[in-house]
N, CA, C and O atoms as a GROMACS GRO file, in nm:
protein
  384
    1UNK      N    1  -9.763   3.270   2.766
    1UNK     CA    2  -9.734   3.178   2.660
    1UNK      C    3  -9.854   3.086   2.640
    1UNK      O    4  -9.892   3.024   2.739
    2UNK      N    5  -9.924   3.068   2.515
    2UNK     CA    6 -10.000   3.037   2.508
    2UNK      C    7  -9.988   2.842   2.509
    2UNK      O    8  -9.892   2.789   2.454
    3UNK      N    9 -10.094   2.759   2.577
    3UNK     CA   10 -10.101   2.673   2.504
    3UNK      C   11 -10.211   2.562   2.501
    3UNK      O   12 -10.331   2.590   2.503
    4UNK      N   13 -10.160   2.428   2.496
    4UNK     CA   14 -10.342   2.331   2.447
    4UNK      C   15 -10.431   2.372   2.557
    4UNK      O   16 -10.538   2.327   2.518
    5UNK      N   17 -10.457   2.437   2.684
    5UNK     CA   18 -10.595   2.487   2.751
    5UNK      C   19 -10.633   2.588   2.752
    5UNK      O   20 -10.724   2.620   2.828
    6UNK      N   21 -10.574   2.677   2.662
    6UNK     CA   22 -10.631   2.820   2.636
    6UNK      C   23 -10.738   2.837   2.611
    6UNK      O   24 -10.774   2.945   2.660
    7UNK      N   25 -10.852   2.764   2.534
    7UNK     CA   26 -10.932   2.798   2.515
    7UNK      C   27 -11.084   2.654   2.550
    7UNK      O   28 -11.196   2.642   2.500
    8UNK      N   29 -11.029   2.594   2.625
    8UNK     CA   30 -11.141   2.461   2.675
    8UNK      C   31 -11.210   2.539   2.775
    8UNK      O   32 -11.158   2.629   2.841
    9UNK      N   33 -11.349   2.494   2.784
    9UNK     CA   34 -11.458   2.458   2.852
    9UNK      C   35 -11.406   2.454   2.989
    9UNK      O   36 -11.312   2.378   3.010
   10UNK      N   37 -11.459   2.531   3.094
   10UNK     CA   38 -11.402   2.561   3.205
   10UNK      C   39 -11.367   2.407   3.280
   10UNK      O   40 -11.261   2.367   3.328
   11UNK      N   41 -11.479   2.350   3.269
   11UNK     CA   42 -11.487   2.205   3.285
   11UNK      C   43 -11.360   2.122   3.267
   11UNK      O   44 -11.280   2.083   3.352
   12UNK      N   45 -11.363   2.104   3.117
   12UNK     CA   46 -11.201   2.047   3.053
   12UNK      C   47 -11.079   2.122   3.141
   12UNK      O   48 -10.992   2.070   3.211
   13UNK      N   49 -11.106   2.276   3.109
   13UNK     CA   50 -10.956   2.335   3.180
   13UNK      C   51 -10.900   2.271   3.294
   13UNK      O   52 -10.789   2.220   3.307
   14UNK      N   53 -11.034   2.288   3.412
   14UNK     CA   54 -10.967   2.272   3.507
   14UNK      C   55 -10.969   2.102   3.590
   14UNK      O   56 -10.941   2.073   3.706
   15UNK      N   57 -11.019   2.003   3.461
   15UNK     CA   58 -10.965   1.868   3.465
   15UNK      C   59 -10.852   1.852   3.422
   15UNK      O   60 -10.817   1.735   3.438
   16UNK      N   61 -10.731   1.954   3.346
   16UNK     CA   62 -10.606   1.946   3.355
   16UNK      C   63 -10.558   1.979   3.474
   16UNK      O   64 -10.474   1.893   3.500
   17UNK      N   65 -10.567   2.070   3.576
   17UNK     CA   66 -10.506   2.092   3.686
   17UNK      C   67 -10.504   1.989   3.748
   17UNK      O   68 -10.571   1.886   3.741
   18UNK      N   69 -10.364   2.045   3.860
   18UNK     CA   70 -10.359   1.893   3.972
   18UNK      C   71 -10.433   1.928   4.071
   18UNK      O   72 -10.458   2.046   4.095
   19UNK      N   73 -10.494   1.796   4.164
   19UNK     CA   74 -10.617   1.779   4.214
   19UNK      C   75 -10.621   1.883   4.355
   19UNK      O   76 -10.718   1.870   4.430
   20UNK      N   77 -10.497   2.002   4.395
   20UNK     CA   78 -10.548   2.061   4.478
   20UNK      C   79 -10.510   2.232   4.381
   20UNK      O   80 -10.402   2.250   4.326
   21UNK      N   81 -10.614   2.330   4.380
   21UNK     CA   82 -10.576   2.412   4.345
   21UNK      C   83 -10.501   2.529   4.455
   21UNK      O   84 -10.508   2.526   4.578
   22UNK      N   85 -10.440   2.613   4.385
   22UNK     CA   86 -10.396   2.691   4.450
   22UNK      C   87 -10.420   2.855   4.335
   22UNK      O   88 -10.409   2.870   4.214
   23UNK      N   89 -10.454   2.943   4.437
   23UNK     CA   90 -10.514   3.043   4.372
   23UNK      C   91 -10.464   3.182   4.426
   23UNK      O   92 -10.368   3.188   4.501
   24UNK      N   93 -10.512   3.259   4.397
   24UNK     CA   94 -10.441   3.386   4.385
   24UNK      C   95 -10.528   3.533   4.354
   24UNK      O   96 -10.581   3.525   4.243
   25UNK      N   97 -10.556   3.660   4.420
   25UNK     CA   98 -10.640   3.740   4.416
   25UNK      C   99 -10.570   3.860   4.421
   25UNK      O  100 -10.458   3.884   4.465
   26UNK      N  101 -10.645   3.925   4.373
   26UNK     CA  102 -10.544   4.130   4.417
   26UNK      C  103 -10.711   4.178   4.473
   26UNK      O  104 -10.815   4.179   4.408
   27UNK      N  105 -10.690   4.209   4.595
   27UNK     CA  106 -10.770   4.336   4.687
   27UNK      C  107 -10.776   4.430   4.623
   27UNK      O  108 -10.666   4.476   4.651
   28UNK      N  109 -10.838   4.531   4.525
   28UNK     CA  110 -10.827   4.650   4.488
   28UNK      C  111 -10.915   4.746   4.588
   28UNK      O  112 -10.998   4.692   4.661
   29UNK      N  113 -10.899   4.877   4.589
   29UNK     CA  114 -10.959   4.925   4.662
   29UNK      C  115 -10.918   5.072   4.598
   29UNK      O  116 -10.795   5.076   4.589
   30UNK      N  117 -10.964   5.163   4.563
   30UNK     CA  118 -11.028   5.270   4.503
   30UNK      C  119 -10.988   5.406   4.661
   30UNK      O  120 -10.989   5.394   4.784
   31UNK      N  121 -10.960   5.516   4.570
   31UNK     CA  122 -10.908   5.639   4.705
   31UNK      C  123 -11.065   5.653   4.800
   31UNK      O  124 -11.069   5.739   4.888
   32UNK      N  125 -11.176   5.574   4.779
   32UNK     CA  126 -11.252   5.612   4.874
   32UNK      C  127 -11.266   5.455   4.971
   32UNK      O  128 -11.348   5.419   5.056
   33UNK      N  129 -11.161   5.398   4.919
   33UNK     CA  130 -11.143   5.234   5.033
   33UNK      C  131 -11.286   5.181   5.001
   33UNK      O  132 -11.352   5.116   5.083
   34UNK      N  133 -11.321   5.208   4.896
   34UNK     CA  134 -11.431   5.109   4.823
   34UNK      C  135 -11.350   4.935   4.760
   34UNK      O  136 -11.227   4.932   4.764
   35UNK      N  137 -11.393   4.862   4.732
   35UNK     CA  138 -11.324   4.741   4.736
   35UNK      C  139 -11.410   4.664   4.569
   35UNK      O  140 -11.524   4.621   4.554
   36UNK      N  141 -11.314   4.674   4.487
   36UNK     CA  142 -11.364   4.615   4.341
   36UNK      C  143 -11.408   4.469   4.365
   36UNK      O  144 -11.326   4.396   4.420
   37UNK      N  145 -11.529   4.416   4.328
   37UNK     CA  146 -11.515   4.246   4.305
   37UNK      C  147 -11.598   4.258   4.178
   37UNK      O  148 -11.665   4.344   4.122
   38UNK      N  149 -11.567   4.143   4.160
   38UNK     CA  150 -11.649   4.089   4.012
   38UNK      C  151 -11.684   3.951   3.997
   38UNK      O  152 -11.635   3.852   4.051
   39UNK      N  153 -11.807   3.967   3.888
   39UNK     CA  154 -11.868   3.815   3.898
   39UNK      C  155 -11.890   3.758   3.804
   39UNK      O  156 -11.950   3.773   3.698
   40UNK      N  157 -11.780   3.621   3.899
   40UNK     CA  158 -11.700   3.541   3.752
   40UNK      C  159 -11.811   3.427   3.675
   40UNK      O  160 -11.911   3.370   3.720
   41UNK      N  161 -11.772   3.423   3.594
   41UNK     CA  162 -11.866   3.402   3.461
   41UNK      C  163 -11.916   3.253   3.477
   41UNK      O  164 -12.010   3.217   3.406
   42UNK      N  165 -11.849   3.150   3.579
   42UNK     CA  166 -11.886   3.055   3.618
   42UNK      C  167 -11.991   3.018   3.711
   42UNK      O  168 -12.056   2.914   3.719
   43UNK      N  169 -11.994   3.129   3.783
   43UNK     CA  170 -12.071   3.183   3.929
   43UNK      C  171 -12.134   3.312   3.900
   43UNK      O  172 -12.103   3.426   3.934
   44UNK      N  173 -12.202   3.281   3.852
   44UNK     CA  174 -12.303   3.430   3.808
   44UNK      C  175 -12.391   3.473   3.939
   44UNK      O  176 -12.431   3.587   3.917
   45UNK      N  177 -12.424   3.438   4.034
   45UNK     CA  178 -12.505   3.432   4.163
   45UNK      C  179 -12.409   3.520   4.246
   45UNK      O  180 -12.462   3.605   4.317
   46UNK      N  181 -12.262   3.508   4.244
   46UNK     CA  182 -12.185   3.534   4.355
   46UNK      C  183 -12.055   3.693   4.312
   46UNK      O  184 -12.030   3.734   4.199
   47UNK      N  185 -12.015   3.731   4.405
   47UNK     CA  186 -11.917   3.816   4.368
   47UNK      C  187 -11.757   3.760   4.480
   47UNK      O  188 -11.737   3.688   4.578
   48UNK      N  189 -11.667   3.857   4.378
   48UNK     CA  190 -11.508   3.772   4.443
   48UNK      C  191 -11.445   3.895   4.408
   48UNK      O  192 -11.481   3.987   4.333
   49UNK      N  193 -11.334   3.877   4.485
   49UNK     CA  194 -11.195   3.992   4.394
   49UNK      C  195 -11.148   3.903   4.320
   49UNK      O  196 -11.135   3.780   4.322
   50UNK      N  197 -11.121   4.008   4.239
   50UNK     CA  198 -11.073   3.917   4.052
   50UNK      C  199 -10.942   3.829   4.126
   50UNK      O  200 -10.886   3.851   4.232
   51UNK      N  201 -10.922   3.732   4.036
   51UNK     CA  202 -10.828   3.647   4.035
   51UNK      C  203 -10.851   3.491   4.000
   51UNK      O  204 -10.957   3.458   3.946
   52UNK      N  205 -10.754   3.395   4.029
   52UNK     CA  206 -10.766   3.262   4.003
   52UNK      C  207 -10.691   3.161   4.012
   52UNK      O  208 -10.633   3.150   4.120
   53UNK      N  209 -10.667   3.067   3.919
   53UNK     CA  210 -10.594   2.941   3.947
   53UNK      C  211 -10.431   2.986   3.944
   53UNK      O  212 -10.402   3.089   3.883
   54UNK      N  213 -10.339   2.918   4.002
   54UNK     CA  214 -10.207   2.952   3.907
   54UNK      C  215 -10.170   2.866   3.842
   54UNK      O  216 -10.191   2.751   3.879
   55UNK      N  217 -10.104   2.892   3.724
   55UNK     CA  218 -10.041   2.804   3.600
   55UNK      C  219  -9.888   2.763   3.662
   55UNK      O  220  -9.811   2.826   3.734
   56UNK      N  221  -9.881   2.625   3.601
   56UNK     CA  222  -9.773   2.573   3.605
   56UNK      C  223  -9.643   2.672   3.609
   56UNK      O  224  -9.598   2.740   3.517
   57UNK      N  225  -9.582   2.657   3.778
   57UNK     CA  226  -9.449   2.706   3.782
   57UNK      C  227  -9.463   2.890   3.805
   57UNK      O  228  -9.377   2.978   3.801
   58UNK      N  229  -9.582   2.894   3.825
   58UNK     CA  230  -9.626   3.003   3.880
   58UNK      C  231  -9.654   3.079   3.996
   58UNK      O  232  -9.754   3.032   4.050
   59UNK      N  233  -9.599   3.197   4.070
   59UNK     CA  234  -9.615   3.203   4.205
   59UNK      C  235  -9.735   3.344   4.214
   59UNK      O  236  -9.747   3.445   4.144
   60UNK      N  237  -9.791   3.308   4.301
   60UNK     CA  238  -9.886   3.364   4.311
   60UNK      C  239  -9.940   3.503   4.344
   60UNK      O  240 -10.058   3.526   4.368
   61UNK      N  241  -9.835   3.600   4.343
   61UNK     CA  242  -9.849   3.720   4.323
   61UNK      C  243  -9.802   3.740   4.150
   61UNK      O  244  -9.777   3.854   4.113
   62UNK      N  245  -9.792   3.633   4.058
   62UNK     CA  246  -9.758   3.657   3.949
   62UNK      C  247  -9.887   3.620   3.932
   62UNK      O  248  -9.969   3.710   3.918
   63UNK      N  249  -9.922   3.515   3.930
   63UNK     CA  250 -10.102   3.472   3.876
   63UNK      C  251 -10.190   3.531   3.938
   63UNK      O  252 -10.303   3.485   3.920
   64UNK      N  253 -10.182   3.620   4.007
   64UNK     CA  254 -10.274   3.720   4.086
   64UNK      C  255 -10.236   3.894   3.948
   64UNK      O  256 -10.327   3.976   3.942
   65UNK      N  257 -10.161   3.910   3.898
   65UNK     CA  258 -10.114   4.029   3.850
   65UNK      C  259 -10.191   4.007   3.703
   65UNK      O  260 -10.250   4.093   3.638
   66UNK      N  261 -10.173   3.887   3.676
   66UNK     CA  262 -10.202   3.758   3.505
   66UNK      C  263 -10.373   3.784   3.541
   66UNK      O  264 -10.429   3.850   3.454
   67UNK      N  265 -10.445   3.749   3.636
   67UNK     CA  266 -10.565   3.719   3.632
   67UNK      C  267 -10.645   3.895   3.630
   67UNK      O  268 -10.712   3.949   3.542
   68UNK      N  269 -10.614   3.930   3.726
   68UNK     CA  270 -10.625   4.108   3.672
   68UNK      C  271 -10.616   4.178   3.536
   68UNK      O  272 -10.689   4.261   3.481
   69UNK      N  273 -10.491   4.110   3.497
   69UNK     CA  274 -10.468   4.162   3.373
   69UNK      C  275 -10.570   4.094   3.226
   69UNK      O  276 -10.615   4.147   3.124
   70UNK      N  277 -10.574   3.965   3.278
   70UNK     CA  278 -10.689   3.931   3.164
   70UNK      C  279 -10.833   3.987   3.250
   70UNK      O  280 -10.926   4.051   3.200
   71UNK      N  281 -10.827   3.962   3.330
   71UNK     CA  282 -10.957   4.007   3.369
   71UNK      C  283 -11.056   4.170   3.359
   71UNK      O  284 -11.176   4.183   3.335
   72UNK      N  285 -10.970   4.257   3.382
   72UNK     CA  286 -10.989   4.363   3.390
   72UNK      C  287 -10.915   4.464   3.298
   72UNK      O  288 -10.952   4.580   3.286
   73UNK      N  289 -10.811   4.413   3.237
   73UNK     CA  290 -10.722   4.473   3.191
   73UNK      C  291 -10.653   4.602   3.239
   73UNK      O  292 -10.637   4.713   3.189
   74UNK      N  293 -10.618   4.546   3.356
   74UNK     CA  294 -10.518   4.629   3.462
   74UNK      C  295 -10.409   4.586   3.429
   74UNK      O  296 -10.403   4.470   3.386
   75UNK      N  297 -10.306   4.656   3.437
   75UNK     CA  298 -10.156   4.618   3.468
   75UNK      C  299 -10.117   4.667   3.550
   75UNK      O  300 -10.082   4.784   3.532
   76UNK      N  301 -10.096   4.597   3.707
   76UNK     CA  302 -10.081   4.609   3.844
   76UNK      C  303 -10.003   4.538   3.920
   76UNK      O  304 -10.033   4.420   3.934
   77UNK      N  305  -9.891   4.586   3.985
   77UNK     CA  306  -9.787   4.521   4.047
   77UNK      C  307  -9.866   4.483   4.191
   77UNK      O  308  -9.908   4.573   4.265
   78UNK      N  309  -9.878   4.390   4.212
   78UNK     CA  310  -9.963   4.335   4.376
   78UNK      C  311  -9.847   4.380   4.483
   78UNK      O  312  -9.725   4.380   4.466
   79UNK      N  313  -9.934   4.427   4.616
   79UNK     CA  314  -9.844   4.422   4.763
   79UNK      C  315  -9.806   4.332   4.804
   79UNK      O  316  -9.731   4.249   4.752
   80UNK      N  317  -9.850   4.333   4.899
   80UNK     CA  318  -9.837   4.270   5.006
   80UNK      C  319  -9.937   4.127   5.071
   80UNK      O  320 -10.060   4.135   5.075
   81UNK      N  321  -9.880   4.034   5.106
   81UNK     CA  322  -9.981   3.883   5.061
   81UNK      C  323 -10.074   3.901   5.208
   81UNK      O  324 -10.046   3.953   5.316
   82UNK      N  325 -10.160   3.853   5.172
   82UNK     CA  326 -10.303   3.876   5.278
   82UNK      C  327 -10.335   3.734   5.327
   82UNK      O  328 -10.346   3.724   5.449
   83UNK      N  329 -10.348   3.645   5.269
   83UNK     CA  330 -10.376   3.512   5.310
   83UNK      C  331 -10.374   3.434   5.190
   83UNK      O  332 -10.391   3.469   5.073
   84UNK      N  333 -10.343   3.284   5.257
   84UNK     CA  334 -10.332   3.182   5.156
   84UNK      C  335 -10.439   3.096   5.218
   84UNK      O  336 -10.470   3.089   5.337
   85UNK      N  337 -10.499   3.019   5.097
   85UNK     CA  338 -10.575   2.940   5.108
   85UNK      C  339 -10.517   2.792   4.991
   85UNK      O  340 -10.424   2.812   4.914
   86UNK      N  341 -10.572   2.689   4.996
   86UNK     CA  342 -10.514   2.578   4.917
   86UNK      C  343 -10.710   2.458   4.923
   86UNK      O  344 -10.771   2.414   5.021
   87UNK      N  345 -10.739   2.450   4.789
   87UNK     CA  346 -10.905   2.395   4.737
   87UNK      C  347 -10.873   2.300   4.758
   87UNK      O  348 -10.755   2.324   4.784
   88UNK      N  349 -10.888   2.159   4.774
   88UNK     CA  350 -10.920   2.017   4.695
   88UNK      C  351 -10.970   2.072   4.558
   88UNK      O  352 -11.032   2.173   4.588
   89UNK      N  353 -10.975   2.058   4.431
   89UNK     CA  354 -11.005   2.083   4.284
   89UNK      C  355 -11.148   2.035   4.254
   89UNK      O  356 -11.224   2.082   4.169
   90UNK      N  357 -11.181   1.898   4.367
   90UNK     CA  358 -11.292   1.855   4.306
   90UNK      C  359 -11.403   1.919   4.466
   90UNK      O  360 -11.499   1.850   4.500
   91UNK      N  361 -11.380   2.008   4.518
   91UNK     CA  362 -11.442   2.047   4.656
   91UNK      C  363 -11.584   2.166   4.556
   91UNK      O  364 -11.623   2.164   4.439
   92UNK      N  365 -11.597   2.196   4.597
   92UNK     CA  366 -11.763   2.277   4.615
   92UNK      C  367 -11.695   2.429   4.618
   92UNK      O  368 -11.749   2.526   4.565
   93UNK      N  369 -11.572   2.434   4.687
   93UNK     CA  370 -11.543   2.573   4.695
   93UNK      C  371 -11.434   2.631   4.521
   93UNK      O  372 -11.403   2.743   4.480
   94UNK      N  373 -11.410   2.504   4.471
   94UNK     CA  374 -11.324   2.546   4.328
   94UNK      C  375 -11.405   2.554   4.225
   94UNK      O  376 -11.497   2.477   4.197
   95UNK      N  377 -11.356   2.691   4.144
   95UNK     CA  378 -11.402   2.723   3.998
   95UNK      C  379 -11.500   2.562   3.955
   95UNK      O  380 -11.466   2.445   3.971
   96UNK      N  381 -11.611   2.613   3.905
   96UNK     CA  382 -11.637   2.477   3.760
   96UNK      C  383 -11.661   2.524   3.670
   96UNK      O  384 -11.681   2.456   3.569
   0.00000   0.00000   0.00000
């Protein structure tokens, strides 16, 4: 459902979020256990498995399925959860 941060400045976007993020990834891995990452458009230097923030009221094998799907345009039901992690928003390790 679309709405007012759909389309802001990564910057703006994620000065709407609350100040700790919580995020969300899918492991892909290919029949030769090769492992997909990609490099997100903020961080051009670095590579990640696709994924990202979650949206309001969102659990995180759903915003892990959402970020794939815009990302790659997969439509992929996620396993099994691998680890959680939780940013400070304004830390060195979150999206800018």
């Amino acid at each position: 459902m679309p709405d007012s941060t759909d389309h802001l400045p990564p910057a703006q976007y994620y000065a709407t979020l609350p100040p700790h993020l919580v995020g969300a990834g899918l492991l892909l891995r290919d029949r030769r256990r090769r492992v997909l990452l990609v490099e997100p458009a903020y961080r051009r230097d670095s590579w990640e498995i696709p994924g990202g923030a979650l949206e309001h009221g969102e659990y995180p094998w759903e915003a892990a399925a959402r970020e794939v799907r815009e990302e790659l345009g997969l439509d992929l039901l996620p396993g099994r959860l691998l680890v959680t992690d939780i940013v400070p928003a304004q830390s060195e390790a979150a999206p800018h």
